[in-house]
C-alpha positions, 0 to 999 in steps of 0.5 A: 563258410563266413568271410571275415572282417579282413576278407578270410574265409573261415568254416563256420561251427555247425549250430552256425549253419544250422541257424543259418539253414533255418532262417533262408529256408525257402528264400530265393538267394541274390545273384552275387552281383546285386550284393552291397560289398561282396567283392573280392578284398584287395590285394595287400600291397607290398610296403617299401622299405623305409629308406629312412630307417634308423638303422641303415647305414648309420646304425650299422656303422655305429655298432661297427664302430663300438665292436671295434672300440671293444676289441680294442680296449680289450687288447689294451687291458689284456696287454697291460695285465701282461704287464702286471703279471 
């Protein structure tokens, strides 16, 4: 297996492990402690939602608000197309 820039575990190709076979062949392995950067990667951290958004409550409220202006004008012009009729 290789590991990732991100820390994911991947399946390496089969030439990969070939080469890779060849070249420790007969070399004695370091205990995983002694290892420069072998630790597990952190956790990702779940991000709180930005309170700042643009979209909560003002945007909602707008697109509310244009909803029911549509509406509105709508039933102005079907009233007044009544009228023409």
């Amino acid at each position: 297996m290789a590991r990732a820039d991100d820390g994911t575990w991947m399946r390496m190709p089969d030439e990969m492990t070939g080469i890779v076979k060849q070249l420790t062949l007969g070399r004695k392995p370091y205990p995983a402690s002694d290892l420069i950067g072998a630790a597990p990667p952190p956790h990702p951290k779940p991000v709180a939602a930005d309170p700042y958004s643009p979209l909560w409550p003002e945007g909602v409220a707008i697109a509310l608000i244009a909803i029911a202006a549509a509406f509105l004008a709508r039933g102005m012009w079907l009233r007044g197309a009544a009228r023409r009729a």
